[in-house]
C-alpha positions as CSV (number, residue, x, y, z in Angstrom):
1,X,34.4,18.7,-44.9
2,X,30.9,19.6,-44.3
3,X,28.6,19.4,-41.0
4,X,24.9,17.8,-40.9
5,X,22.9,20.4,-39.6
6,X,20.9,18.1,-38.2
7,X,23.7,15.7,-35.9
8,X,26.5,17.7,-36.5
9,X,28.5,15.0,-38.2
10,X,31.5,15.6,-40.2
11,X,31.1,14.3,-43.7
12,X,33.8,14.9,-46.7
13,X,32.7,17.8,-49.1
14,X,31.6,14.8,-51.7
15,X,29.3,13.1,-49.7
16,X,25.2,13.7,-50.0
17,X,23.8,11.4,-47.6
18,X,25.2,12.2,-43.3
19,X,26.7,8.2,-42.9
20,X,25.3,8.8,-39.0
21,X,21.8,10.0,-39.3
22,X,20.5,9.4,-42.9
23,X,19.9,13.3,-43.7
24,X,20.1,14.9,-46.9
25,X,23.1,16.9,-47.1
26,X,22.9,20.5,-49.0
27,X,19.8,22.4,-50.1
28,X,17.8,19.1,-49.4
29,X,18.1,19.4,-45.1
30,X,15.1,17.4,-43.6
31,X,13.7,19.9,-40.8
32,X,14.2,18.6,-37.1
33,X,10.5,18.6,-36.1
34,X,10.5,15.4,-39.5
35,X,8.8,13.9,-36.0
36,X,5.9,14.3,-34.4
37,X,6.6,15.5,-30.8
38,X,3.9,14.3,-28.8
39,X,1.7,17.3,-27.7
40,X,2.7,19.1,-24.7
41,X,4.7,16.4,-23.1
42,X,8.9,16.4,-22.8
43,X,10.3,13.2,-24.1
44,X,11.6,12.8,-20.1
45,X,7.8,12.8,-19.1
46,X,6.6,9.9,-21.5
47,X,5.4,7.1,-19.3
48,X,5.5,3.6,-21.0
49,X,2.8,1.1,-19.2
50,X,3.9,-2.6,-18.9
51,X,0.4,-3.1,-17.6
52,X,-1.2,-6.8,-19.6
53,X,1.5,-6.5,-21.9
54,X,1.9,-10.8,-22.3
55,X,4.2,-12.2,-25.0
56,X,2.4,-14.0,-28.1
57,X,1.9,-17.9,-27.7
58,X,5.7,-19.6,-28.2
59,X,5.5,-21.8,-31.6
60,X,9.0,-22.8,-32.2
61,X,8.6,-24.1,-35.6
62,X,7.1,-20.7,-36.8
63,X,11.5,-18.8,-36.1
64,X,13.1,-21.1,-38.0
65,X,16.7,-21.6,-37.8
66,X,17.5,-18.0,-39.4
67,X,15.5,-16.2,-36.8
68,X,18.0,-14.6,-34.0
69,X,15.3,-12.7,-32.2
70,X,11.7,-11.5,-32.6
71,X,10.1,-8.0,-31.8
72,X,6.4,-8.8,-30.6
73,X,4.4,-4.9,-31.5
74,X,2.5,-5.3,-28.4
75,X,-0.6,-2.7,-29.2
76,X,-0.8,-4.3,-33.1
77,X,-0.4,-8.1,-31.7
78,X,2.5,-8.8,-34.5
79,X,5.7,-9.9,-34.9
80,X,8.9,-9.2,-36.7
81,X,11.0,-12.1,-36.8
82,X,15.0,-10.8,-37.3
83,X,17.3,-12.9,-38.8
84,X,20.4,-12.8,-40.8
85,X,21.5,-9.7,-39.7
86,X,23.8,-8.5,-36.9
87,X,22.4,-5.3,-36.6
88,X,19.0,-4.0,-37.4
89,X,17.8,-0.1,-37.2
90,X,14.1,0.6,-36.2
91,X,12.4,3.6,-37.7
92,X,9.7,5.1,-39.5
93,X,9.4,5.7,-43.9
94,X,8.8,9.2,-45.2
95,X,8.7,10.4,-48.8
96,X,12.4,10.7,-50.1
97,X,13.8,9.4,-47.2
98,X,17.4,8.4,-48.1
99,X,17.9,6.1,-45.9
100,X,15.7,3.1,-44.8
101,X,15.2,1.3,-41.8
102,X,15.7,-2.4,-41.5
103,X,12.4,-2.7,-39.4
104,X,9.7,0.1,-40.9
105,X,7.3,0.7,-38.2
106,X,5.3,3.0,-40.0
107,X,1.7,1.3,-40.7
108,X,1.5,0.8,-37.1
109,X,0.7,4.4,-36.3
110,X,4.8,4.9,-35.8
111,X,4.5,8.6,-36.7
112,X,1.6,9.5,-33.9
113,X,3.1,7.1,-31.3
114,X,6.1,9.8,-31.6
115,X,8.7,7.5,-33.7
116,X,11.6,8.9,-35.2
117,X,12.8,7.9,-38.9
118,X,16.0,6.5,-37.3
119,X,14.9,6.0,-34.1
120,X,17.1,2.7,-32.3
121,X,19.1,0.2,-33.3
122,X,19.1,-3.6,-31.9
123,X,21.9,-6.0,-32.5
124,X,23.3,-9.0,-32.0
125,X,26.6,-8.4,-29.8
126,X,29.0,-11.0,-28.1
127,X,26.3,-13.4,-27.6
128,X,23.4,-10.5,-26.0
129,X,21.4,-8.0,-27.4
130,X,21.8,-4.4,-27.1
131,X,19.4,-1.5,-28.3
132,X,20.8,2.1,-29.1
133,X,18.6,5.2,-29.3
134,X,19.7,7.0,-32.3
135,X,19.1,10.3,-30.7
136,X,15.3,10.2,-31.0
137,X,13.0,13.4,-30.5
138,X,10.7,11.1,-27.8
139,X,13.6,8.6,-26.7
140,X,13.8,5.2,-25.9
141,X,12.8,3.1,-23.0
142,X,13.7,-0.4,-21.6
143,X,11.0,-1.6,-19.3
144,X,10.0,1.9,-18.3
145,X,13.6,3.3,-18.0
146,X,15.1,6.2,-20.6
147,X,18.4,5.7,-22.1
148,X,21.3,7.7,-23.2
149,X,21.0,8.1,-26.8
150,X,24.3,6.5,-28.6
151,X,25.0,3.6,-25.4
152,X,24.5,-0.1,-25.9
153,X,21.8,-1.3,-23.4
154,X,21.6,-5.0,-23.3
155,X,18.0,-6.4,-23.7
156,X,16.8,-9.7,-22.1
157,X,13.5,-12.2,-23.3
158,X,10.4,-10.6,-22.2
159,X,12.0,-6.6,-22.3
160,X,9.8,-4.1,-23.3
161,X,11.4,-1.3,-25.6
162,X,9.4,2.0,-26.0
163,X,10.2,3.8,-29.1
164,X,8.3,7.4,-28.1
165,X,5.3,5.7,-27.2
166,X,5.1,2.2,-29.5
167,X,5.8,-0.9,-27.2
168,X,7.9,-4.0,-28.7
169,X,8.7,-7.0,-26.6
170,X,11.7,-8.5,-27.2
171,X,11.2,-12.4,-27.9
172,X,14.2,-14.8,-27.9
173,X,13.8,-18.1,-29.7
């Protein structure tokens, strides 16, 4: 067995790839500052505005019927619509990343807004949605509030999820 440097996840002596984090096992570690940490400030001191943040105009026939929930980028005014999935991780892309995220926040100035490559994860469970913050260098916030990296927080229409600094509003069809 061998430990990610980076989570401190067991993986068998085979593996390349940490199954928990995404990091390159072996001579290929991915450094922990891979994120920006926003200058001079502690990821507990990162204040999150709600100030005019309004949800885009409702146009029901734009989901569809394979939409399960929508993430409104509140600074960018757009909208991922999420459907067919159970469970989608929210993140950034680097060169030779290994492993992706389902939503790729990175042409919406992810990396300066202090977003990790794995940042959170939403998903679809019994009936609610939860976000998890993947142990991100600037956290995660629901409607101004920090929470626990690794615990299910259940998310409601209209929520505001901060990842580091990048607002999403959680829109339910």
């Amino acid at each position: 067995m061998k430990e990610c440097p980076k989570c401190r996840n067991e993986e068998p002596d085979e593996v390349s790839i940490c199954s928990r984090c995404g990091n390159v096992l072996g001579q290929h570690v991915v450094q922990r500052d891979a994120t920006r940490t926003l200058s001079g400030i502690s990821p507990d001191d990162i204040m999150v505005s709600l100030e005019g943040v309004q949800p885009p105009p409702r146009d029901q026939e734009k989901f569809g019927d394979d939409v399960q929930f929508s993430l409104f980028l509140v600074d960018h005014d757009h909208v991922f619509k999420l459907g067919g999935k159970e469970e989608y991780t929210l993140g950034r892309v680097t060169e030779g990343q290994a492993v992706l995220p389902d939503v790729d926040l990175s042409s919406y100035e992810a990396y300066a807004q202090g977003v990790s490559r794995q940042h959170a994860t939403m998903k679809i469970l019994h009936n609610q949605i939860v976000v998890i913050d993947l142990n991100s260098s600037n956290g995660t916030r629901v409607n101004g509030q920090k929470i626990i990296p690794h615990v299910e927080y259940p998310v409601r229409e209209g929520d505001i999820v901060a990842l580091g600094k990048l607002r999403l509003q959680v829109i339910i069809p």
